[in-house]
N, C-alpha and C positions, 0 to 999 in steps of 0.2 A: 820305573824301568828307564833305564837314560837310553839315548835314542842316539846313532851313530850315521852319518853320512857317508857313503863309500863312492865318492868322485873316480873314473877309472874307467877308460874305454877297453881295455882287453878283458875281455871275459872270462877266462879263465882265473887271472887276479881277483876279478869281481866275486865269483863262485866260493875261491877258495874263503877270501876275506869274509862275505857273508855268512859262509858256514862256521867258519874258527868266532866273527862276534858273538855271534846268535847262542854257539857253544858256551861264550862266557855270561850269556844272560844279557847280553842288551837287544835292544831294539833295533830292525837295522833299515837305513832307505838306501837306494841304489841310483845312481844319475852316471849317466856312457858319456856325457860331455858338458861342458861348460856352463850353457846355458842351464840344460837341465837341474844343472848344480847349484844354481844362483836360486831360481824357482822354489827347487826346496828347500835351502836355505832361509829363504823369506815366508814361506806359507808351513812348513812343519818344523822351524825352529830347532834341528837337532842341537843335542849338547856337545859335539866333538865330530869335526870332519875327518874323514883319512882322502888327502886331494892328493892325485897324480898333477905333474907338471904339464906334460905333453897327452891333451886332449882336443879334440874336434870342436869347432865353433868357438870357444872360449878357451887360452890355456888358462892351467893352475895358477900359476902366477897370474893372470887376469883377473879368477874368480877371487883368488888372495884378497888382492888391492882393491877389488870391489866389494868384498866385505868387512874389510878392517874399516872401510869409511862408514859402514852403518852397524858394523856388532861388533866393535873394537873386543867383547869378552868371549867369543865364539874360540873356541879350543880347536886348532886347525894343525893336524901334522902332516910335514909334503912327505908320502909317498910315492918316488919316483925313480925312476934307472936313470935320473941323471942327478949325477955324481961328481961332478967337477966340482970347484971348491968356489967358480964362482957362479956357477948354481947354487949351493947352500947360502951363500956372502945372499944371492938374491933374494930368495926362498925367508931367510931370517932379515933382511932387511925390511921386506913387504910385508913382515909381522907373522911368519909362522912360528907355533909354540914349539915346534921340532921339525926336524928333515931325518927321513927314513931312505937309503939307498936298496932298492929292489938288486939282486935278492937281499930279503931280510930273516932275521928268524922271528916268528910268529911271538916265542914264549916273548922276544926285547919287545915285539911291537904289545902286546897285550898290557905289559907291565908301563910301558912309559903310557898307553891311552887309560889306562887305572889312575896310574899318578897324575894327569892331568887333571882325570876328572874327578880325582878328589879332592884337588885344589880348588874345585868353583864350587865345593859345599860346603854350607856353611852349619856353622852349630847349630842345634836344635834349640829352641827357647823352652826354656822351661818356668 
C-alpha cells in the first residue's frame, strides 16, 4: 500500500484529504506544520507528499528545499491557496513534481498523485 504524506495546518483540509486518500486505498500520515513534516519524511519514508505552502514552524517551501537535498525521488505536490504565478515559478523551482491551487477538485488531485506514483514503479522482474 503506498503511503501518502498530508503536510497542512487547517483541519478541515486535513480531514477531508485524509478521508478522500484512504478512499482510494493508500495509506495516509498527517503533519499540522513543518517540522512535523520533515520528521516523517525521514523516519516513515512516505511515497508522495501533498505539502501546503504556508505552515507554522517550517513553510512548505522550506520543507521542499530541505528535502530535495536528501530524497531528490520523493514525489512532493504543493497543495496551496497561494496562487500567484510566482508562487508556482517558486514551488517548481525548489523541486516540486506539481502545484495544486486550493480550491482544487479532488477527482485532478487523485488523478495527477496516481500518475506520479506510478512513475516511481518500476517493472516487476521476471
Amino acid at each position: 500500500m503506498k503511503k501518502i504524506l498530508i503536510a497542512d495546518d487547517e483541519p478541515n483540509i486535513v480531514i477531508s484529504l485524509e478521508y478522500l486518500m484512504k478512499r482510494e486505498g493508500f495509506e495516509v500520515l498527517i503533519a499540522r506544520d513543518g517540522e512535523e513534516a520533515l520528521a516523517l519524511i525521514e523516519h516513515e519514508a512516505p511515497d508522495l507528499v501533498l505539502l501546503d505552502a504556508m505552515m507554522p514552524k517550517k513553510t512548505g517551501f522550506d520543507v521542499l528545499q530541505a528535502v530535495r537535498q536528501k530524497r531528490s525521488a520523493l514525489k512532493i505536490i504543493m497543495l496551496t491557496a497561494k496562487g500567484r504565478d510566482t508562487d508556482m515559478e517558486k514551488g517548481r523551482a525548489l523541486g516540486a513534481d506539481d502545484y495544486m491551487v486550493k480550491p482544487f477538485s479532488t477527482r485532478e488531485l487523485v488523478e495527477r498523485v496516481r500518475r506520479l506514483l506510478d512513475q516511481t514503479e518500476s517493472p516487476s522482474a521476471s
